[in-house]
N, C-alpha and C positions, 0 to 999 in steps of 0.2 A: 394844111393837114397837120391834126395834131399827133405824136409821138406818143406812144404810152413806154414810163421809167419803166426796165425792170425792175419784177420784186427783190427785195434783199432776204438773202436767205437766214435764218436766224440763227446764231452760234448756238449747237449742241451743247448743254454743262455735263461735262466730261465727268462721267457718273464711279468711272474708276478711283480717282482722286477721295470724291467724297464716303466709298465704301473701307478704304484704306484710315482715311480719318477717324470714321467711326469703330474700325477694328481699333485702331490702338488706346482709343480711349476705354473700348470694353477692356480691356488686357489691362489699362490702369487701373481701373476702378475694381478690377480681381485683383493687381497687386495689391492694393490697398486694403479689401475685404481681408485679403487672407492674413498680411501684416495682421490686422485690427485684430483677427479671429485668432491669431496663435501667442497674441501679447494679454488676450482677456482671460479672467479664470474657467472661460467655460472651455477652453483647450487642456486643462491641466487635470491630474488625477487627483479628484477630490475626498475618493474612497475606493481601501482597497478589503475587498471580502472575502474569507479562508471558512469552508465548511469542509466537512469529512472528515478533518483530522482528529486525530484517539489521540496517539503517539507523539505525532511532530510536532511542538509549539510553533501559535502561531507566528510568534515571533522570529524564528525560526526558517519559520517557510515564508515569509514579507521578506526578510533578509536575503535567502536564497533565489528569490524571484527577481532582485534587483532592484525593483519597484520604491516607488516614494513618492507620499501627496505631494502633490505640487508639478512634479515631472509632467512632460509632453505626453497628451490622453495617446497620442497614433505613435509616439516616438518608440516604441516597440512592440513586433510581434507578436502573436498567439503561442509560434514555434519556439521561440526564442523563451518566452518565460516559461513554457512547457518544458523545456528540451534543460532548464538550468534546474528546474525544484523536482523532475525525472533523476537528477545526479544522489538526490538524499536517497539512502538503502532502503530507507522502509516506503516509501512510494513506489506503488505499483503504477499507478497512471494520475492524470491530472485536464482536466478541461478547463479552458480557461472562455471569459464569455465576456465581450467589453459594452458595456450599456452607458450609451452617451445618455445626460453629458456625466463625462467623468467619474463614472464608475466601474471599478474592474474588478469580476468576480471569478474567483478560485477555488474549482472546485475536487478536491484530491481524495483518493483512492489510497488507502494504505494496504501493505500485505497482512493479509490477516495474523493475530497472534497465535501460536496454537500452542505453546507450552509457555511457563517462566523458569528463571535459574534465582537461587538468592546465593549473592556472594559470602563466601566466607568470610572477608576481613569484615565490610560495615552490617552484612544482613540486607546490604541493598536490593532492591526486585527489581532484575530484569525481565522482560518480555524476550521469546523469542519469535521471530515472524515467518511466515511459511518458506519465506526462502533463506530461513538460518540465520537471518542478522540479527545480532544480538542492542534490544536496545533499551537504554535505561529507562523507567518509565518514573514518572510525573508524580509529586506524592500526593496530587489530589485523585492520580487514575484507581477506577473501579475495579477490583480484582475479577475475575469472573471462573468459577473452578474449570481450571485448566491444568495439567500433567505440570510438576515438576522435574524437570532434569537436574540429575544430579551424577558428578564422576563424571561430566562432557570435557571434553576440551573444545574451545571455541575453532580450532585448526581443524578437526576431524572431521573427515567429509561424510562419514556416519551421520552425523549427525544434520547434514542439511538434507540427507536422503531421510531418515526421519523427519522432518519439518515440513518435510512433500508428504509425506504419506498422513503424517497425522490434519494437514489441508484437506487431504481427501476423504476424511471420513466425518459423517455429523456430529455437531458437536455433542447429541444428547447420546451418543456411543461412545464418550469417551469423559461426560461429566463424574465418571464413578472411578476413575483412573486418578489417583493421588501423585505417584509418581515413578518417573521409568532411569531404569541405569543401565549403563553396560554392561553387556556378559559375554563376550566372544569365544568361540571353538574354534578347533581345526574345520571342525565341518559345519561351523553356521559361523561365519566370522561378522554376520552383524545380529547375532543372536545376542535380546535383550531383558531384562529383568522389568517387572511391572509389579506395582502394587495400589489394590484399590481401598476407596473408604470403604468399602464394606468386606475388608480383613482377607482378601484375595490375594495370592502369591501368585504372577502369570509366567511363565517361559516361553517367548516365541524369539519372531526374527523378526528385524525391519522390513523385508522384501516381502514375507506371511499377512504380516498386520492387518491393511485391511479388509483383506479377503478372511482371517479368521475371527474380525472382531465381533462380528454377528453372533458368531458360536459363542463367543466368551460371555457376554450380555445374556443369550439364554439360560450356559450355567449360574454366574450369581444372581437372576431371577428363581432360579428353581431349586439352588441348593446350598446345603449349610458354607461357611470359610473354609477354604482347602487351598490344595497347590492345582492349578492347570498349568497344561503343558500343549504349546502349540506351535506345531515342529511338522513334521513329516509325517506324524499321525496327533491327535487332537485327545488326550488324556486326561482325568479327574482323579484327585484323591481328597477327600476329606482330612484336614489335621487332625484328626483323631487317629485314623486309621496311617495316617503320614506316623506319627508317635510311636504305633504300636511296631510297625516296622522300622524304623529306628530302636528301640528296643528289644525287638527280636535280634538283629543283626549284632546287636551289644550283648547277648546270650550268646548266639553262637562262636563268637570270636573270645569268650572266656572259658 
């Protein structure tokens, strides 16, 4: 009688071993990749791009961003360059937008200009911007008719509450405006002096302004040079008739 062998059972390959193997060599071949990827120029910043700016040279705001071709393209922030060219006064906002490879574009927001000053000692033109900063401007920058301030002091906080008000009114309500100085009362303590190119004497208030500038524009639309007054009630006098009473008053008092 013959015996039959058992069969031999065949050794499972232990599939754990071989899935471990293959993980660490993916893991190699990413450290490798990425080594490769942050040592070649397509990791680095190749170009950096500044639009929007009037005001701030570019140079200026490349500087302040921290930035420099060549630098690691991921090695900083959106916030981070945002939050450093946000510290210069005349930037209102800033978007920043990174377009691989290697290009990082800047796109900035300045506070609008609403008046200039020209210094006394050089004649130099300053710009001032809606929230008051006063900033020296460029000698290739375009002038555009805008109010000059004169008799400011750059401390007075009049003057950054003007810088808000003249923000809020169109520029074509205010292109006829030459320039504004102070005039303070007891009873209007931000009560200011105006005068326009078309030979207009104004008296109102900062806190008036631009709720009365509407009226102003319709009189030197409709009527000859004079003084208006725009206070607690809204007055006209022709310089003619301003003269005659001016010399009436110089009769009476002889």
């Amino acid at each position: 009688m013959v015996k039959q062998l058992p069969v031999l059972k065949e050794k499972k390959v232990k599939k754990n071993t071989s899935r471990k193997l293959l993980l660490i060599l993916l893991l190699l071949f990413a450290v490798i990749l990425a080594v490769l990827f942050f040592r070649s120029s397509v990791s680095k910043i190749s170009e950096i791009q500044i639009t929007g700016n009037d005001i701030v040279a570019k140079e200026e705001l490349i500087l302040k961003s921290g930035l420099h071709v060549g630098d690691q393209f991921f090695g900083t922030s959106k916030g981070t360059i945002r939050d450093r060219i946000r510290e210069l006064k005349a930037v209102e906002d800033v978007k920043i937008e990174l377009q691989f490879p290697g290009v990082i574009h800047i796109d900035v927001q300045e506070f609008p200009t609403v008046a200039y000053q020209i210094s006394q000692g050089n004649g130099q033109i300053a710009g001032i911007l809606s929230n008051g900063t006063n900033v020296l401007l460029q000698k290739d920058h375009i002038l555009v008719e805008k109010p000059i301030l004169t008799q400011w002091k750059s401390e007075d906080p009049l003057l950054a509450q003007l810088c808000k008000q003249l923000a809020l009114i169109p520029d074509e309500l205010l292109t006829d405006i030459s320039e504004i100085i102070p005039d303070p009362t007891k009873a209007y303590p931000d009560r200011i002096k105006m005068y326009t190119r078309s030979q207009f004497e104004i008296t109102t208030s900062i806190s008036l302004l631009k709720d009365k500038v509407e009226y102003l524009n319709k009189v030197i639309e409709t009527q000859q040079p004079g003084q208006i007054t725009m206070l607690a009630a809204d007055t006209y006098k022709p310089f003619d008739r301003v003269t005659s009473d001016i010399e009436q008053e110089k009769e009476t008092t002889q």
